[in-house]
ZABAKE-427653 format. One record per residue (C-alpha): residue number from 1; residue in one letter; x, y, z. Coordinates in steps of 0.001 Angstrom, whole numbers. Layout:
BEGIN
atom n=NUM | res=a | c1=X | c2=Y | c3=Z
...
***
This chain:
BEGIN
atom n=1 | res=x | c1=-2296 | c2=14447 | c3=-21382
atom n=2 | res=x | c1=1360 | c2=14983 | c3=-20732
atom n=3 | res=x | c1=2979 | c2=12696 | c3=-18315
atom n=4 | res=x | c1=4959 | c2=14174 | c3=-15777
atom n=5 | res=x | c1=6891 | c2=12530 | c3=-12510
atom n=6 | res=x | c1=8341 | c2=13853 | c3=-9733
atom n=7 | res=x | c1=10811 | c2=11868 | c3=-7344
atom n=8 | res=x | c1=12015 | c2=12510 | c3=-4375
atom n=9 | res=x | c1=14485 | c2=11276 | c3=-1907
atom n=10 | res=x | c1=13447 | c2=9818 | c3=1281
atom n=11 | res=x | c1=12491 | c2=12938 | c3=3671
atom n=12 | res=x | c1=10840 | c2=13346 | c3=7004
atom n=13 | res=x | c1=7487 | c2=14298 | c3=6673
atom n=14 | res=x | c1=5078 | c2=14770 | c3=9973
atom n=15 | res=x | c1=1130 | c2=15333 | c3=10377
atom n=16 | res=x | c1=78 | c2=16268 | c3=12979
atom n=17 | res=x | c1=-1090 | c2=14010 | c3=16099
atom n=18 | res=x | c1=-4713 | c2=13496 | c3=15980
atom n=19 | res=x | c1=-7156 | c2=12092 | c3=18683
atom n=20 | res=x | c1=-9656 | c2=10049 | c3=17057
atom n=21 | res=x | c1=-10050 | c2=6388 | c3=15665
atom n=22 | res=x | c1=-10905 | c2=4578 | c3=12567
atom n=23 | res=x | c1=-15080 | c2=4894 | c3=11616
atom n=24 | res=x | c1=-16328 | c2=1569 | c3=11874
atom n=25 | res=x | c1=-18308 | c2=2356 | c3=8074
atom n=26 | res=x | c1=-14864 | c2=2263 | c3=7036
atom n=27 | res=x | c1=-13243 | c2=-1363 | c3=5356
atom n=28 | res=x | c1=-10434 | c2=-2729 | c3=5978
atom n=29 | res=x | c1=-9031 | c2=-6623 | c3=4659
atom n=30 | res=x | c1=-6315 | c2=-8514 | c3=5108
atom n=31 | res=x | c1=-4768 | c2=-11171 | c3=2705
atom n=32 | res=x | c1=-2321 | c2=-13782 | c3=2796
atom n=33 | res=x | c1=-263 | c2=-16564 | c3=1381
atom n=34 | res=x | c1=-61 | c2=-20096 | c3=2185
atom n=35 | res=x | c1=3450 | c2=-18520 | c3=3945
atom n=36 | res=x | c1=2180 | c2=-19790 | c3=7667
atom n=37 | res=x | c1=4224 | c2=-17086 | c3=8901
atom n=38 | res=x | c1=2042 | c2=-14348 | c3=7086
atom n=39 | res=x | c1=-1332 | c2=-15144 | c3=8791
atom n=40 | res=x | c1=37 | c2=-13981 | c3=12252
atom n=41 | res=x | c1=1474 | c2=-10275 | c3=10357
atom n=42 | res=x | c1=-1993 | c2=-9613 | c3=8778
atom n=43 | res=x | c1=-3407 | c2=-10366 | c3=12506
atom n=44 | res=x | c1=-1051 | c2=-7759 | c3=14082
atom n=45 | res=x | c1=-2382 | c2=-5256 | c3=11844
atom n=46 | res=x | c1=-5716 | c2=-5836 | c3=11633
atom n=47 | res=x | c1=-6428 | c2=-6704 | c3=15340
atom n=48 | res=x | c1=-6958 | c2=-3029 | c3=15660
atom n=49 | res=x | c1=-9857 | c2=-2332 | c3=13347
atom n=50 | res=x | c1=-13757 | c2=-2970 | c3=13852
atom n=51 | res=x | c1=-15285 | c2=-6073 | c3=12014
atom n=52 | res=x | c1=-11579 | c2=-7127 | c3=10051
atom n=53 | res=x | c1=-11839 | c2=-9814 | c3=7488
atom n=54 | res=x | c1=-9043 | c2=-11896 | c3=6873
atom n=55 | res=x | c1=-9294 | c2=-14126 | c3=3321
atom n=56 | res=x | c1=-6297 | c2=-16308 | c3=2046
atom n=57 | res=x | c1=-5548 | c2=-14889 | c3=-516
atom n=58 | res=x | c1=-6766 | c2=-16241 | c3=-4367
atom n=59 | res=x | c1=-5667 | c2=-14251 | c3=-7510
atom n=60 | res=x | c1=-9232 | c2=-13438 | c3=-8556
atom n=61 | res=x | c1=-9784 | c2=-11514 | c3=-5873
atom n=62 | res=x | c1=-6755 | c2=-8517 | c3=-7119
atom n=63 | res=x | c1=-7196 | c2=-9141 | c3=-10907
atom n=64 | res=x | c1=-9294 | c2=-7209 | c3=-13773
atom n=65 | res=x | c1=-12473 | c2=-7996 | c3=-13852
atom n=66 | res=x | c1=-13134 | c2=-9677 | c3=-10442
atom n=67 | res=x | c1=-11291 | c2=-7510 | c3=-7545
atom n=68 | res=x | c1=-14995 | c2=-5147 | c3=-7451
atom n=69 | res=x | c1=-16462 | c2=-9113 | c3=-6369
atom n=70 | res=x | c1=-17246 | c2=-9213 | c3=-2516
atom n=71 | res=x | c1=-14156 | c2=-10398 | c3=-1652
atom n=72 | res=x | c1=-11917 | c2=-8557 | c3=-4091
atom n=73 | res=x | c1=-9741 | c2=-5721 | c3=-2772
atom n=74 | res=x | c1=-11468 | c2=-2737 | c3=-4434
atom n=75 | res=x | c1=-14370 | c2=-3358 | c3=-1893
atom n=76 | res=x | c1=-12339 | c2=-2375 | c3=581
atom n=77 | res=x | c1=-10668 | c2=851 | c3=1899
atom n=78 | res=x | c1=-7640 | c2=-511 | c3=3415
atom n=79 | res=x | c1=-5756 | c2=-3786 | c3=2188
atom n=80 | res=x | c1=-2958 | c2=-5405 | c3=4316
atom n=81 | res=x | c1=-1121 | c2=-8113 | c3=2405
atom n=82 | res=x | c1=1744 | c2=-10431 | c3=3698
atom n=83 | res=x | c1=3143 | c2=-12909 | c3=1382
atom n=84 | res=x | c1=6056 | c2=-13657 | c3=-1274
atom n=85 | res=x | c1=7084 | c2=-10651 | c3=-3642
atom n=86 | res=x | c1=8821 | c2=-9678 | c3=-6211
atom n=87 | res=x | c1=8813 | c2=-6340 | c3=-8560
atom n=88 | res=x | c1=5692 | c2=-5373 | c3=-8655
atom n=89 | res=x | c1=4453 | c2=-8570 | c3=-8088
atom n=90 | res=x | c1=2650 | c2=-10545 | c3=-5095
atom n=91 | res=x | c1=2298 | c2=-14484 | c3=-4440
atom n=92 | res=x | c1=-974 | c2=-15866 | c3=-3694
atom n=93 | res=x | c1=-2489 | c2=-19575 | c3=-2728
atom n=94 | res=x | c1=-880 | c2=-22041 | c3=-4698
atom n=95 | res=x | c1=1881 | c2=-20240 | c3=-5983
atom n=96 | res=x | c1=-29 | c2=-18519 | c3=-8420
atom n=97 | res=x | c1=546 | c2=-14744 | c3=-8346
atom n=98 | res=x | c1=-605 | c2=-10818 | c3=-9123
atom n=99 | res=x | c1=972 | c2=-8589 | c3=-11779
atom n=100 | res=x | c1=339 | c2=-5518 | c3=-9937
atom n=101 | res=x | c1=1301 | c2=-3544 | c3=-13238
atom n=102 | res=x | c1=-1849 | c2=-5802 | c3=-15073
atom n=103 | res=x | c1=-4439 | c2=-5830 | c3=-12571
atom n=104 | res=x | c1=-6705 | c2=-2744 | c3=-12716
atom n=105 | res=x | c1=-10167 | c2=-3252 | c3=-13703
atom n=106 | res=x | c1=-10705 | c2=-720 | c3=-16572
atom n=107 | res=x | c1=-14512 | c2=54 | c3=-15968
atom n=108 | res=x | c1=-13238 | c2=1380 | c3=-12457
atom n=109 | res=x | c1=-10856 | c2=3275 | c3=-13858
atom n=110 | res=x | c1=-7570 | c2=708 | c3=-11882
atom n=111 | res=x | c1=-8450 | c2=353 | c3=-8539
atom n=112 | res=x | c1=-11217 | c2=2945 | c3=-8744
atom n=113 | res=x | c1=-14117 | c2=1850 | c3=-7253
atom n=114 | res=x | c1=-13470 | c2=2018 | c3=-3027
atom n=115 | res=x | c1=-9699 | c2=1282 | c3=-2392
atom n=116 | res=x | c1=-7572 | c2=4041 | c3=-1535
atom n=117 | res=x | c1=-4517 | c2=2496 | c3=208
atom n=118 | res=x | c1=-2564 | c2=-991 | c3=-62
atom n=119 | res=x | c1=176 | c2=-2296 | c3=2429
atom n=120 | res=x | c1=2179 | c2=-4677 | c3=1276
atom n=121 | res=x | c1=4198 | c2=-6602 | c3=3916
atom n=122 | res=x | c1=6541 | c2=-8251 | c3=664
atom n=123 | res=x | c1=10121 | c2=-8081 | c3=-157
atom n=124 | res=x | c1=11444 | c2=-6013 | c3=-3052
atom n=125 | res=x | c1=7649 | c2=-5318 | c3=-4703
atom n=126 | res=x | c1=7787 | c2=-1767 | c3=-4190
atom n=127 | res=x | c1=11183 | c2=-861 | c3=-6331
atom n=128 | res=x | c1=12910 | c2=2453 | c3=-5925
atom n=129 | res=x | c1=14892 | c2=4358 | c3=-8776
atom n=130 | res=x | c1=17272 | c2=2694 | c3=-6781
atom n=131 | res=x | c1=16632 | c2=-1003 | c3=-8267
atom n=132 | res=x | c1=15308 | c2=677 | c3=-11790
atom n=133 | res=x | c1=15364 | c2=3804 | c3=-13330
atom n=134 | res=x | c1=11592 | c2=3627 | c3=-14529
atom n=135 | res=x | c1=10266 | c2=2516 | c3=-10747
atom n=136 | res=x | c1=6915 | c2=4693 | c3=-11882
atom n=137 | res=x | c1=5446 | c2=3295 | c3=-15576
atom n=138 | res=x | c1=4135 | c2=106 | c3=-14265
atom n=139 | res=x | c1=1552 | c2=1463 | c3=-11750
atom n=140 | res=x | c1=137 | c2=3628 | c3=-14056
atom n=141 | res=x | c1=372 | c2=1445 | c3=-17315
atom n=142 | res=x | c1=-2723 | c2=1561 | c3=-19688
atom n=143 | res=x | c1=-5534 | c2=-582 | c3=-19361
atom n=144 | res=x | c1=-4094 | c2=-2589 | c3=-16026
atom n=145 | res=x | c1=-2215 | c2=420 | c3=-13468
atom n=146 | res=x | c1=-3960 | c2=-134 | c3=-10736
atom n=147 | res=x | c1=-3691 | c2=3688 | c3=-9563
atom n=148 | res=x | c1=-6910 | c2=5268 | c3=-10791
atom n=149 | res=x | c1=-8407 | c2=5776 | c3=-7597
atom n=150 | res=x | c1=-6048 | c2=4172 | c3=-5570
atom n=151 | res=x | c1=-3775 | c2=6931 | c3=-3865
atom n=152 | res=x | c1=-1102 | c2=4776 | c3=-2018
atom n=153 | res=x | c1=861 | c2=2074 | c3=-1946
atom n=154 | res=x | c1=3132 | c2=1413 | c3=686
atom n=155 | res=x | c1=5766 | c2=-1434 | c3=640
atom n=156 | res=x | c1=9359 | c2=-2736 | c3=407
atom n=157 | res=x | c1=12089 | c2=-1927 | c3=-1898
atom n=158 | res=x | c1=13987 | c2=-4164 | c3=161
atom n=159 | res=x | c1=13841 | c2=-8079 | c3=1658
atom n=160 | res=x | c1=11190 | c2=-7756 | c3=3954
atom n=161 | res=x | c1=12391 | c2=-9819 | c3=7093
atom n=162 | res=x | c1=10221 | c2=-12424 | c3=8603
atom n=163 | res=x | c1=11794 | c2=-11292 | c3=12347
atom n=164 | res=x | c1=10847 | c2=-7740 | c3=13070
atom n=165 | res=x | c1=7156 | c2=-8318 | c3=10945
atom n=166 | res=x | c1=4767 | c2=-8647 | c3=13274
atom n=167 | res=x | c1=6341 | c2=-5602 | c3=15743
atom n=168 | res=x | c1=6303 | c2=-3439 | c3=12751
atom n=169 | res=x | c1=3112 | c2=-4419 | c3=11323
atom n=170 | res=x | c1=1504 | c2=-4172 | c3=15377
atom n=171 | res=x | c1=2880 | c2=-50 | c3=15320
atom n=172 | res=x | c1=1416 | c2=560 | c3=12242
atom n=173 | res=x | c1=-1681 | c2=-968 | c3=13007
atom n=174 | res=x | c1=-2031 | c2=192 | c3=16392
atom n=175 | res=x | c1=-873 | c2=4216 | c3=15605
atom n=176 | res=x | c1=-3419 | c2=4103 | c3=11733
atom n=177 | res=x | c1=-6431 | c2=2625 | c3=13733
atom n=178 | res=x | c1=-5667 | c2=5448 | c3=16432
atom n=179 | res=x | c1=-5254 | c2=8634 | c3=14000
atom n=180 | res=x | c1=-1740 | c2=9055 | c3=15567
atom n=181 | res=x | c1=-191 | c2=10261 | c3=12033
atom n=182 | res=x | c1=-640 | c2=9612 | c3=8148
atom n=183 | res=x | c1=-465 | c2=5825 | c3=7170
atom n=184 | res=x | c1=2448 | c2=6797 | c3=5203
atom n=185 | res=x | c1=4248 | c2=8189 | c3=8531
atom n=186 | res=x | c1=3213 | c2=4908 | c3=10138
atom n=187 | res=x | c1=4624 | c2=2706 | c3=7768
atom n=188 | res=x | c1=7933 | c2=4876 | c3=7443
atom n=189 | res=x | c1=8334 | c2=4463 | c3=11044
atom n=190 | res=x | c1=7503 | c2=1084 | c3=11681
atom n=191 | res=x | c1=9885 | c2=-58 | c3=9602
atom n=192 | res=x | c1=12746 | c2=2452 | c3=10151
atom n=193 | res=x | c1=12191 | c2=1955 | c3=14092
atom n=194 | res=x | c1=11925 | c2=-1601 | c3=14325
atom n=195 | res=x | c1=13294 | c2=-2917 | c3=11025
atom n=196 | res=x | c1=16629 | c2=-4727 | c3=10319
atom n=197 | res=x | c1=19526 | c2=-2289 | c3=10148
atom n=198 | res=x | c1=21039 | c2=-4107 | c3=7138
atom n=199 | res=x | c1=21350 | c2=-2217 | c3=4273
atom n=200 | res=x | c1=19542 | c2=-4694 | c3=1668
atom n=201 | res=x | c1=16618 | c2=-5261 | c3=4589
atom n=202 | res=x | c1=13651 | c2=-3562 | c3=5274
atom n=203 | res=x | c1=13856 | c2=-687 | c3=3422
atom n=204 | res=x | c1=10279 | c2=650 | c3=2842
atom n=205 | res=x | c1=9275 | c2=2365 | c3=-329
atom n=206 | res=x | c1=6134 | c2=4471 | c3=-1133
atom n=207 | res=x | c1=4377 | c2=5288 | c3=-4054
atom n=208 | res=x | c1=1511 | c2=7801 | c3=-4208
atom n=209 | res=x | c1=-526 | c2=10075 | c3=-6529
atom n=210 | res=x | c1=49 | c2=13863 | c3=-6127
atom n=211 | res=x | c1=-2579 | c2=16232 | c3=-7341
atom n=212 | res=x | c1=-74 | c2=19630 | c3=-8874
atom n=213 | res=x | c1=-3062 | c2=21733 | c3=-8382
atom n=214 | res=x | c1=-3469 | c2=21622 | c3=-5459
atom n=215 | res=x | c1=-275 | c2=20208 | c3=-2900
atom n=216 | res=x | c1=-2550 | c2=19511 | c3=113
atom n=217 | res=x | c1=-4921 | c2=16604 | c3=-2205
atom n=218 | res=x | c1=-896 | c2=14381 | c3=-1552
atom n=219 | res=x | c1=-1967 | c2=11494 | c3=-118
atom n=220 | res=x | c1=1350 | c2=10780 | c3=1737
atom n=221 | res=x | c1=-569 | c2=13361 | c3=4563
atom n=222 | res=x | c1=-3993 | c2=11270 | c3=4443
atom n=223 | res=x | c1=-4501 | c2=10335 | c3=8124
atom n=224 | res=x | c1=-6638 | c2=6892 | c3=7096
atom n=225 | res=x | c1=-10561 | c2=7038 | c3=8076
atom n=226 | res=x | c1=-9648 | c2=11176 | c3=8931
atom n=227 | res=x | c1=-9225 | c2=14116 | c3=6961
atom n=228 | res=x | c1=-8685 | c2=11630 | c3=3773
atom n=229 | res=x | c1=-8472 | c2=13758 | c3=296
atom n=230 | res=x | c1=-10957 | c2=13333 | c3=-2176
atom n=231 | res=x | c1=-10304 | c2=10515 | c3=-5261
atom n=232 | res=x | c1=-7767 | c2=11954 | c3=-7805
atom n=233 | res=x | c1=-8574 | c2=12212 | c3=-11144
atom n=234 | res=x | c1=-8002 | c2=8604 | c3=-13150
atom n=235 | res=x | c1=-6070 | c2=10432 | c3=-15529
atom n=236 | res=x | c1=-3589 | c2=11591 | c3=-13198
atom n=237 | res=x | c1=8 | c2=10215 | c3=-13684
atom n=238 | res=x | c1=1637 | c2=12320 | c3=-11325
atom n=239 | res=x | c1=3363 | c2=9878 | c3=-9014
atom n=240 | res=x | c1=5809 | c2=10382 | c3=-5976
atom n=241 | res=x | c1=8270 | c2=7997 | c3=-4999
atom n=242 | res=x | c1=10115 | c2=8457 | c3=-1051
atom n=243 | res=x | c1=11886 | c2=5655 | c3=-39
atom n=244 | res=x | c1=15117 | c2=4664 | c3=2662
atom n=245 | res=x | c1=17975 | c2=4738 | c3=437
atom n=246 | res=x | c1=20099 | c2=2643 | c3=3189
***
């Protein structure tokens, strides 16, 4: 199958304002480092949802082979993670840490068995064509990209500040749980609104699948536990980056 990207600049996108809240049948999870800063982020976030689990955070539970265990994230719907990052990388207990571009389970086809969106609150692990030219290959690379199934991850191309964290992950918490907008529109203006103003500071960065076919399956308009699309297929490369350039 021919691989083809599209990229695009950081635009404003809207959905409109929905009154309705999360289904409780719906999963959501929150993990964490040994950062005891990053426990109280997750908290703000979660503290929204019905029946949130909160796990520090152990490799296993993101890797090949094990994140479909009870505890790993492709159990889950929704995964909120605050730690230590790096390109496409996160930190876990013990300084060990997740190759995000390795971690897929093959059988599941990536992330393919109930996850649809991660948040990570992590600085830089969400890279723009800013930082690289080829921001896209390592979400999709073959047998680890973790984006069969998954349709979004939302992040930092940025340092992620510790001071603004819990504000910004409280709005996108509060305004996801509450149908207020997409969770891509939440994160975008969480961090934009509350967010340092420094240029090389919480700048957030998206990545998400895009079906060609058909332009309303893009999952930057899902509006999370809503009018979610439908699983792409986990041959899809198609990926769209929109990020804040400065």
């Amino acid at each position: 199958m021919k691989k083809v990207f599209i990229i695009f600049l950081f635009v404003l996108i809207n959905t409109s304002t929905l009154i309705a809240e999360v289904p409780a049948y719906y999963e959501e999870v929150g993990y964490y480092d040994d950062d005891p800063d990053c426990r109280p982020v997750v908290d703000s976030f979660l503290k929204y949802f019905d029946d949130e689990l909160f796990l520090g955070t152990l490799s296993s539970d993101w890797n090949t082979g094990n994140n479909d265990s009870p505890y790993g994230v492709d159990t889950y719907d929704l995964v909120f993670y605050c730690g230590h990052g790096d390109w496409w990388e996160i930190q876990m207990y013990g300084s060990s840490e997740v190759d995000l571009t390795n971690a897929g389970n093959n059988s599941d086809g990536g992330y393919g068995l109930d996850l649809e969106h991660i948040c990570l609150y992590s600085c830089l692990v969400v890279p723009s064509s800013i930082e690289v030219s080829n921001w896209w290959t390592p979400w999709i690379n073959e047998p680890g990209g973790i984006f069969d199934g998954l349709h979004m991850v939302c992040g930092f191309r940025t340092v992620a500040t510790k001071a603004y964290a819990n504000t910004i992950a409280n709005y996108i918490g509060y305004h996801t749980y509450n149908q207020n907008n997409s969770l891509f529109n939440n994160w975008r203006n969480g961090t934009m609104t509350y967010g340092s103003t420094a240029p090389d500071e919480d700048k957030c960065c998206m990545i998400f699948l895009y079906d060609p076919d058909d332009s309303s399956r893009c999952a930057h308009t899902d509006v999370y536990g809503g009018s979610v699309c439908t699983d792409h297929d986990p041959s899809s490369t198609y990926l769209v980056g929109m990020w804040k350039d400065t």
